[in-house]
C-alpha distance (Angstrom), angle and dihedral (degrees) to the residues before:
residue distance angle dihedral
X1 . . .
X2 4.12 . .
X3 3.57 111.9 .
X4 3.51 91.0 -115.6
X5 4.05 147.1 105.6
X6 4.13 122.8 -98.5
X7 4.02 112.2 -98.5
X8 4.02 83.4 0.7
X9 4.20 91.8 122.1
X10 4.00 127.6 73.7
X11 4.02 93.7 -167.5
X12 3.87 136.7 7.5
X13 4.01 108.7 -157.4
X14 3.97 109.0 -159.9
X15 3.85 103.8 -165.9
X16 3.62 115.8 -172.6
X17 3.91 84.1 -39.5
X18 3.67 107.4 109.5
X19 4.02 101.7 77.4
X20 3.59 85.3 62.3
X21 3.65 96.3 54.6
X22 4.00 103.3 103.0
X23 3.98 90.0 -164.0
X24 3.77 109.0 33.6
X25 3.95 93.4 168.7
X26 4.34 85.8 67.2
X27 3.56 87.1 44.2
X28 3.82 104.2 54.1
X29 4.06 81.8 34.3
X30 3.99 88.6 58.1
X31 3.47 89.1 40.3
X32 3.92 95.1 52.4
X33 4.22 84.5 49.2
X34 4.02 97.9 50.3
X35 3.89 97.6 44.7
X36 4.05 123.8 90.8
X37 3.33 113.9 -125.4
X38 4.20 113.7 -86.5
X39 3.81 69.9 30.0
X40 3.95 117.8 147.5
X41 3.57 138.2 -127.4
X42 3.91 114.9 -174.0
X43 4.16 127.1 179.1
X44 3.31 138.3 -172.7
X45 3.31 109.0 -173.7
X46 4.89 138.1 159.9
X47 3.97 103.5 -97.1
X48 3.55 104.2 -121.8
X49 4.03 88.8 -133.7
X50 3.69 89.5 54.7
X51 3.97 129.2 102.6
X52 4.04 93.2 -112.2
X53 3.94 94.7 52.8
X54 3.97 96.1 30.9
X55 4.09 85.2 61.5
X56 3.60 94.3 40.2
X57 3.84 92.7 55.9
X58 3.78 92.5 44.5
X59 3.96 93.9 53.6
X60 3.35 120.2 73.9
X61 4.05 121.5 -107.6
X62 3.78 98.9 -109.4
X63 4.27 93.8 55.0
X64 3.80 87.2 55.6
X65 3.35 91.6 86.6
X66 3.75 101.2 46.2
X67 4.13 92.9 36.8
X68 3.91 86.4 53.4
X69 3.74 88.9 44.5
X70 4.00 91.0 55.3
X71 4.34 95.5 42.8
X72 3.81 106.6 37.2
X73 3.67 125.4 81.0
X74 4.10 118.8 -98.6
X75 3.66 92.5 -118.7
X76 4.56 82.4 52.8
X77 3.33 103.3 42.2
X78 3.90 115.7 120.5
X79 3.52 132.4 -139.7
X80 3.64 117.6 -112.9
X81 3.61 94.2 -106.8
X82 3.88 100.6 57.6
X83 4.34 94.5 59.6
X84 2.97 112.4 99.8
X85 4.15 144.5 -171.6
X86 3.52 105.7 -80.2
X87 4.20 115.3 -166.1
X88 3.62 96.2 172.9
X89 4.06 89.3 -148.4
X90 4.03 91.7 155.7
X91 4.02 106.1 24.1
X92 3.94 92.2 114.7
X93 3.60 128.0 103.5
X94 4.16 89.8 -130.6
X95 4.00 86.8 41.8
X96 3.57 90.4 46.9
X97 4.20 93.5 44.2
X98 4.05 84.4 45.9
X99 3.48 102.0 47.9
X100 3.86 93.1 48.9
X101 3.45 103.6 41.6
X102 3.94 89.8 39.3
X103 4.20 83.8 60.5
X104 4.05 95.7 44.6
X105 3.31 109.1 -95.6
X106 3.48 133.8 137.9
X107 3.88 104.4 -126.5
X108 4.09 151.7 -160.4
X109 3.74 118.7 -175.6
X110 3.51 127.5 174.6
X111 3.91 145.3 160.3
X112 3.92 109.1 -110.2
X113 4.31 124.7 -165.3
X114 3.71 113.7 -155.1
X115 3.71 121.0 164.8
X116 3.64 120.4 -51.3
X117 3.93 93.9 -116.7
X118 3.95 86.6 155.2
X119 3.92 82.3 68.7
X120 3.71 103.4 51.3
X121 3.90 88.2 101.7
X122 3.63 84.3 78.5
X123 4.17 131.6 33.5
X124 4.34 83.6 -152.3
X125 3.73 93.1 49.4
X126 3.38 89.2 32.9
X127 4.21 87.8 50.1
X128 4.00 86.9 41.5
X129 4.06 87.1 55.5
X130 3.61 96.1 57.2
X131 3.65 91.8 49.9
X132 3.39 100.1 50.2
X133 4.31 95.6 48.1
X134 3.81 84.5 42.2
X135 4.23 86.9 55.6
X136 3.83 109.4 21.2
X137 3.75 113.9 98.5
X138 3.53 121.6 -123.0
X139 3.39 101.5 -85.2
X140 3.44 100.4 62.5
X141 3.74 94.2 36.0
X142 4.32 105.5 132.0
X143 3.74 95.9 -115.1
X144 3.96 131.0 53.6
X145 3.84 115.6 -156.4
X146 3.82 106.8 -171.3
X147 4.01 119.3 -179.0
X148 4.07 115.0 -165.7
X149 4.17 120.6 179.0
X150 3.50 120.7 -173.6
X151 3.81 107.0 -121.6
X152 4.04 117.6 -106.6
């Protein structure tokens, strides 16, 4: 439970949260409980069918941290401490369309392709990126944005 009030919250921003939610039905559920009504909920969140999340779940937990040290930016990197587990139980565009209109909300959800900054380690993968977001329908697309509001 969130330690705070029913209908006490105008908007709930998710950012690049939600694949590290290990039970995403209490979180939507909480979610649904804390915001006003007309209130919103909005998430940007890795698809799970997308190149980023695919990798993630194929390497094991303890590389994250060098992997991520070796692909992001200096200025991005993260310290050890702030990676977390990521499960990825709700990173779909279904899930995602499921889980909000399962909870009440009236919802948009849609794949999103920004630039491949996890590929700037390499100008091929970097190339092969580019490609793939320009190509790759929206459902497997490397970012989720998902926009609930509670109905008035």
């Amino acid at each position: 439970a969130w330690p705070l009030s029913d209908d006490s919250v105008d908007v709930c921003v998710c950012d690049s949260v939600l694949e590290h939610v290990e039970h995403p039905d209490s979180f939507f559920s909480e979610s649904r409980r804390v915001l006003r009504n007309g209130g919103y909920l909005c998430i940007r969140t890795p698809n799970a069918w997308g190149y980023v999340a695919l990798f993630s779940r194929l390497t094991s937990e303890r590389h994250h941290v060098t992997i991520l040290s070796r692909v992001q930016a200096p200025e991005d990197r993260k310290e050890e401490q702030d990676i977390f587990p990521a499960y990825y139980r709700c990173n779909t565009i279904p899930k995602l369309r499921k889980m909000l209109g399962g909870h009440g909300f009236e919802h948009a959800v849609y794949g999103h392709a920004a630039e491949p900054s996890y590929l700037h380690f390499s100008k091929i993968a970097y190339w092969l990126g580019v490609l793939h977001q320009r190509f790759a329908p929206g459902l497997l697309r490397p970012a989720l944005f998902a926009f609930g509001r509670v109905a008035k």
